[in-house]
N, C-alpha and C positions, 0 to 999 in steps of 0.2 A: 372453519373454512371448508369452502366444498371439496369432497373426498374420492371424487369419482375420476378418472381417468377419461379423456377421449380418444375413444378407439382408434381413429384415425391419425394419430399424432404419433409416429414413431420414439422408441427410447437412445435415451443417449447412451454412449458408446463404451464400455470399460479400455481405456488405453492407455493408462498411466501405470506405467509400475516402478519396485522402488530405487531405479535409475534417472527417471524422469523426473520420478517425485523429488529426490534430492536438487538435479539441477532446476528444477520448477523453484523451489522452495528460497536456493540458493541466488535465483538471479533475479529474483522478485525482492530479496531483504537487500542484494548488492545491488548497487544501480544510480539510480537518479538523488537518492540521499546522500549518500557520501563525494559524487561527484561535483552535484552543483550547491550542496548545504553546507561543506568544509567550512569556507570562510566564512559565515553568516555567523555558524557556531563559535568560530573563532575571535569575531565578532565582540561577542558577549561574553567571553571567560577570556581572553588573551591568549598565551602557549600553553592553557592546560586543555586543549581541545579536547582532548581526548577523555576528559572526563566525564561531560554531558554523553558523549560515546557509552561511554563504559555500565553510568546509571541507566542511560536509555534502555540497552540490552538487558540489565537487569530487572527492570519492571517490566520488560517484553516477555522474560523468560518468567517470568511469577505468573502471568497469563495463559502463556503457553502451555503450561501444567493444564490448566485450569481447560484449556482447548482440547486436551491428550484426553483426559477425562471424557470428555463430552462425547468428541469425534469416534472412543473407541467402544462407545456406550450406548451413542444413535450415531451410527455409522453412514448417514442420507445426508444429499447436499441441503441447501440453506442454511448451517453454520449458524452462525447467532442470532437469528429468527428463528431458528427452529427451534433453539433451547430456552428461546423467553418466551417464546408461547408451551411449551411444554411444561416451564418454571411456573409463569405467572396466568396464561391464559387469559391475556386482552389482548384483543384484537388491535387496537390503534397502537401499543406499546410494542404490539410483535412488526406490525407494521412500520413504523418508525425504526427501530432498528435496523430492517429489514433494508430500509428506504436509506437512513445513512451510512449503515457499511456501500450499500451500490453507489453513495455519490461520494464517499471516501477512493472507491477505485476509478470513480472520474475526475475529479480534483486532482489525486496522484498520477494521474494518465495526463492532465491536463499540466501537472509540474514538470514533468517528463520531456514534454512535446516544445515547453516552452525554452526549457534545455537542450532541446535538440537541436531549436532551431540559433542554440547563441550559441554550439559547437559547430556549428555550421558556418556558420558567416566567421568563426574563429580559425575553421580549417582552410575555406578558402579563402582569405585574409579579404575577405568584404568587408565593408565598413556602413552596415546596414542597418536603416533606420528603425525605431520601435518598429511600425506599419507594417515594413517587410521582414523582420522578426516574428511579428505574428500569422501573416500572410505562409511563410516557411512552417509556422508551427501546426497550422488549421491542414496546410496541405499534407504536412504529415499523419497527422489525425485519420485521414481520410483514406491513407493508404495502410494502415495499422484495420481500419475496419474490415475492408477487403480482406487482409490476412485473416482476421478470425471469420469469417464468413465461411475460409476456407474449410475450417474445420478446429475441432480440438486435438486431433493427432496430428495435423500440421502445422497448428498453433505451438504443442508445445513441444514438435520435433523444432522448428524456429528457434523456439527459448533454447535449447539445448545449446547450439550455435551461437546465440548472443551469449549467453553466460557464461562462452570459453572463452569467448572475445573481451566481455566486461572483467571477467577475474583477470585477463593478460595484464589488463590497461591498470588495476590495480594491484599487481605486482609488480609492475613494469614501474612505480611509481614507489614502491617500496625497494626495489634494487637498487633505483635512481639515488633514493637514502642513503642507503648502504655506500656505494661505490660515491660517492658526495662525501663522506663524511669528514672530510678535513672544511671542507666550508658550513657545515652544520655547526647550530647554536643551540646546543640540548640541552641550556640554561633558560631559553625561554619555555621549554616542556612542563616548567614546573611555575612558571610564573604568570598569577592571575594579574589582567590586566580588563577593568570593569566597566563600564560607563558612568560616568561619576554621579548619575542619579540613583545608580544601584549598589546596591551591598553584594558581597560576592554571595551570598544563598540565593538571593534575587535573582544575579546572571547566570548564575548556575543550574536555577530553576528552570529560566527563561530561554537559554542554551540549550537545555534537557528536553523542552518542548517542541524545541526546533530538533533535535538530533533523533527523536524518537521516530521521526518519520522514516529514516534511514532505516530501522529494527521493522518498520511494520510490512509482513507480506507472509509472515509465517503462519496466519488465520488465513491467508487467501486459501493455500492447498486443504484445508480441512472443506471447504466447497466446491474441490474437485473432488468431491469424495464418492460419488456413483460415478463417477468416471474413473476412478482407481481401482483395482488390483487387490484383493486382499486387506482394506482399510485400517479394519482393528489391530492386524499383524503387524505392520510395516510404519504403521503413523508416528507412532512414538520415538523409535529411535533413528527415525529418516528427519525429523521435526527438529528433537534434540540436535541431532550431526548437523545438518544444514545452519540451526541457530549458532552454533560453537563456531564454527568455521568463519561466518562473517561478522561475527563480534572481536574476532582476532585481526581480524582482516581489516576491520574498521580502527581500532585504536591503532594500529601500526602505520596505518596511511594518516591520520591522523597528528600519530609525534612526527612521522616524516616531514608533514606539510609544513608545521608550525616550526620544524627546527630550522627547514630551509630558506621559510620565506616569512617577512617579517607580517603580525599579524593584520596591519593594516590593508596591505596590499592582497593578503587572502579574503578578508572582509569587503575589497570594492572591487571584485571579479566576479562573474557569472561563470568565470570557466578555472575556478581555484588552484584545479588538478595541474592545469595545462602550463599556469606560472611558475608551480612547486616543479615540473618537470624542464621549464625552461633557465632556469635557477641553476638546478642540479646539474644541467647536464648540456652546458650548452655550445658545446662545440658536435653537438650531435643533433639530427634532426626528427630526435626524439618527441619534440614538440610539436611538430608538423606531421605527427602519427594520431597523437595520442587526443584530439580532439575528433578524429574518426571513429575511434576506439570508443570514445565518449557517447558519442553520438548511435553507437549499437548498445552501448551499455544502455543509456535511458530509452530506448526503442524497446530493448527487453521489458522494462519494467511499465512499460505502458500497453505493451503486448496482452503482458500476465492482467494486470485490471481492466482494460478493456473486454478481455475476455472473463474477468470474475463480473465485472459490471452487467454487461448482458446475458449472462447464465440464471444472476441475483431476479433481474428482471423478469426472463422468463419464467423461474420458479412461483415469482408472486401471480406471473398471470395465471399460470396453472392454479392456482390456491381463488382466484377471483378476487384479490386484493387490490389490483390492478386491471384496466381492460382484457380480456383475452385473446383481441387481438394481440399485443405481446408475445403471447405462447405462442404465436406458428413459426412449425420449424419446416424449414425447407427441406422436395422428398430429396434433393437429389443427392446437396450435401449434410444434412443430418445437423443443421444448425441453427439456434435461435435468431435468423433474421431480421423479423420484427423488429427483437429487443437489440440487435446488435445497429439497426437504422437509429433509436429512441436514442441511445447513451454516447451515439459518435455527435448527433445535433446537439445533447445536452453538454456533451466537452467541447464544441466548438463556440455553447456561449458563455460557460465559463473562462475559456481561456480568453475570449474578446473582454467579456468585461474589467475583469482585470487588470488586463492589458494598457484596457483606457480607463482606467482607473490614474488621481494623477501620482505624482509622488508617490505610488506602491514600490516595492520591492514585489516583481509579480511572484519569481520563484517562492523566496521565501513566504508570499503569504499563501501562495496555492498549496505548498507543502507543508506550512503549520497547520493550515485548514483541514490538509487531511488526518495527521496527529491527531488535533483536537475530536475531528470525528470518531475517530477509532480508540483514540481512552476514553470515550463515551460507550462507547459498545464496550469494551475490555470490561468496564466499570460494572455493566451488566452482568456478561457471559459471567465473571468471578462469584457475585452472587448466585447467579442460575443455577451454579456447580454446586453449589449449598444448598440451594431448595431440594433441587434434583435427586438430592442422593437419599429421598423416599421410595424412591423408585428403585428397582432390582437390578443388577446391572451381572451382562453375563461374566460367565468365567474369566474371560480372557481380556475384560475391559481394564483401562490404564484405572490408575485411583491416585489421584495428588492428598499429600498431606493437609491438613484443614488450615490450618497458620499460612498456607500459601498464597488460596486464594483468600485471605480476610487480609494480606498486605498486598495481594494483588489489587484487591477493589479502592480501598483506602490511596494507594500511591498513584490510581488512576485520573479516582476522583479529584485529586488536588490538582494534577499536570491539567484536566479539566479547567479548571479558575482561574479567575484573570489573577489569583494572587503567585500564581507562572509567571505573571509580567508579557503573557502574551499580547500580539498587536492587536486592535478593538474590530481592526477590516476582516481579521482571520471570523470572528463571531456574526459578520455580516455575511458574508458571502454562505458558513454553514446555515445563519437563520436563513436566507432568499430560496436555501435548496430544500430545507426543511420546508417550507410554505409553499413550493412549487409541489412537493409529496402528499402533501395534506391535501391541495386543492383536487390530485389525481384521487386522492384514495378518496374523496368526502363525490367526488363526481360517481367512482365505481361503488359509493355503496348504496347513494342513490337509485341507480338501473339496478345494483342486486336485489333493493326490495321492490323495487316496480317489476320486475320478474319474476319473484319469490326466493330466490335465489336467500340462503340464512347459513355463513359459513359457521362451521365446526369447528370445534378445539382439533387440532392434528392429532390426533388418534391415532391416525395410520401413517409413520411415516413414510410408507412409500409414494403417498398421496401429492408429496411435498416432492418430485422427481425433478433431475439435471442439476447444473450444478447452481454455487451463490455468489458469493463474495471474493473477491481478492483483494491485496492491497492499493 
């Protein structure tokens, strides 16, 4: 890939340090998973919700190693394109990665949005149709773009704000537990309840695929990474903190939900949260909060990939994997506008088609869709961390145990497979964005040889500059 710099293109900005970086981290993995994926989860394993919970995190965290490695070893945004073309060096293999982590952080921006809008018509007790569900969801899209437009230091002073907001609403829902607990049923906590085509490894699998979406966001901050502070120093144990904290966070909201509310009725809501708080606690109008709360919670985590989305972008255009139009950044606010116009139209047709899609479950399949994209990269990166360690790595870089990433790749690849029990729409909608990528990159490699244009292996990474991917 071409390795040259254009002069005229300002660099992006160091402004994350490791205060930021944890609430970055923390309200990216909190959010639109746990609030609108409860019941779905629930779903498919009964009152042991919290399981699918529990596994998810822990193939997130066998990843994660595998991340801490990389990030503290090529410390340069693009994240998991930049270690598969370092690892394997092809071009269409780096690009494809490259291309599904960016449409994993629009998909996720797109479950987000679609959530926002069914907390909405929840808060203010509208009774609104799909149409103006989506209508609500597209507008909000639109107003998340202008914020990152803004900028990356008010992008993720932003976050900072929602992720005190999104932790209240899920503690405010874990208290609710607590001070509830004479009408709590901590008997169904331990009790699988399945769909009678499946065996409980099936549900559990198939739960696990659905709940990992909730875990993923902790590879977004490793593509804020030339915009951070210190990278090598700080990554590892702001990454690890961040992961611990809402893996606690998630199984405890989790047993609350399922103790308080029977699993049916968590299973046939969009707003799972809102019933388990209306349950718990309903001589109070705690319910009539905590669908606001909701609605900044999933604002946060569509913030953070909109903004890993169009960084993702911008890097490839700089690389010429993509047009170069992409790459221009505005002089005034120092931001990839281009790429931040590309990836708000590309959410606004995935969350339509879906939408009219019939019989979908939209959330649940925009948000498997992003899983499934992202233990396809995990699946990767885990290997990459193996090829990679030919290569000399400074003093100060992280090193995961080998046995990590070899059950990290292994447990990704399987959540990969329809033998998950995933739904067949989640594998349609990642092929359509996959063939939308293919047809960009096969267009740009055309003009790069009618140009002459003959990219390089990444040699240099500073070549590969701003940031990449988010969840």
């Amino acid at each position: 890939m071409v390795t040259t710099h254009t002069a005229a293109e300002p660099e992006l900005k160091r402004a994350i340090g490791p205060k930021l970086l944890l609430l970055f981290i923390v309200g990216d993995i909190l959010g639109t998973g746990v609030y609108a994926l409860t019941g779905q989860v629930a779903g498919e394993v009964g009152g042991a919700a919290w399981l699918p919970f529990l596994i998810a995190f822990a193939v997130a965290t066998l990843t994660a190693f595998s991340y801490l490695e990389l990030v503290t070893k090529y410390p340069q945004a693009a994240g998991a394109a930049l270690y598969t073309h370092k690892a394997f060096g092809i071009h269409l293999v780096t690009f494809l990665v490259a291309f599904i982590v960016m449409s994993s952080g629009i998909t996720s921006a797109s479950t987000a949005s679609r959530a926002f809008a069914a907390n909405f018509a929840t808060g203010v007790g509208w009774d609104a149709s799909a149409t103006a569900i989506l209508a609500v969801a597209l507008v909000f899209m639109a107003l998340l773009a202008l914020v990152n437009f803004r900028g990356v230091g008010e992008s993720v002073k932003a976050n900072v704000v929602l992720t005190l907001i999104e932790l209240s609403g899920l503690l405010l829902v874990i208290l609710v537990g607590l001070t509830a607990f004479g009408m709590a049923d901590f008997s169904r906590v331990v009790a699988f309840d399945t769909p009678q085509d499946k065996s409980v490894f099936l549900a559990v699998t198939t739960a696990t695929s659905l709940a990992f979406f909730a875990m993923v966001g902790f590879e977004d901050s490793v593509n804020m990474a030339e915009e951070t502070k210190e990278p090598a120093r700080i990554f590892p144990r702001i990454m690890l903190t961040g992961m611990g904290i809402t893996g606690v966070i998630y199984v405890l909201v989790a047993v609350v939900a399922v103790a308080l509310l029977p699993v049916g009725d968590l299973a046939a809501s969009e707003t799972p949260l809102v019933e388990v708080v209306k349950v718990g606690a309903p001589g109070l109008p705690i319910d009539r909060i905590l669908p606001f709360i909701s609605m900044f919670a999933v604002a946060n985590s569509a913030l953070i990939n909109m903004l890993m989305a169009s960084r993702l972008i911008y890097g490839m255009a700089r690389q010429r994997v993509l047009p170069p139009v992409l790459g221009r950044v505005h002089e005034g606010r120092r931001t990839p506008w281009v790429a931040i116009v590309f990836t708000t139209v590309m959410a606004f047709g995935v969350i339509t088609a879906v939408s009219l899609t019939p019989d979908s479950n939209v959330i649940a399949v925009l948000g498997g869709t992003t899983a499934l994209l992202l233990l396809a990269v995990f699946a990767v990166v885990n290997v990459a961390v193996l090829v990679l360690r030919r290569d000399p790595a400074p003093p100060e870089a992280f090193r995961t145990p080998t046995v990590i990433p070899v059950l990290g790749a292994l447990s990704c690849l399987y959540l990969v497979t329809p033998l998950a029990g995933r739904d067949p729409l989640q594998y349609r909608v990642a092929g359509t964005l996959l063939v939308v990528g293919l047809v960009l990159w096969g267009i740009t490699y055309a003009v790069n040889a009618r140009l002459g244009v003959k990219p390089t292996r990444w040699q240099d990474p500073d070549s590969f500059s701003s940031s990449g991917p988010v969840s």
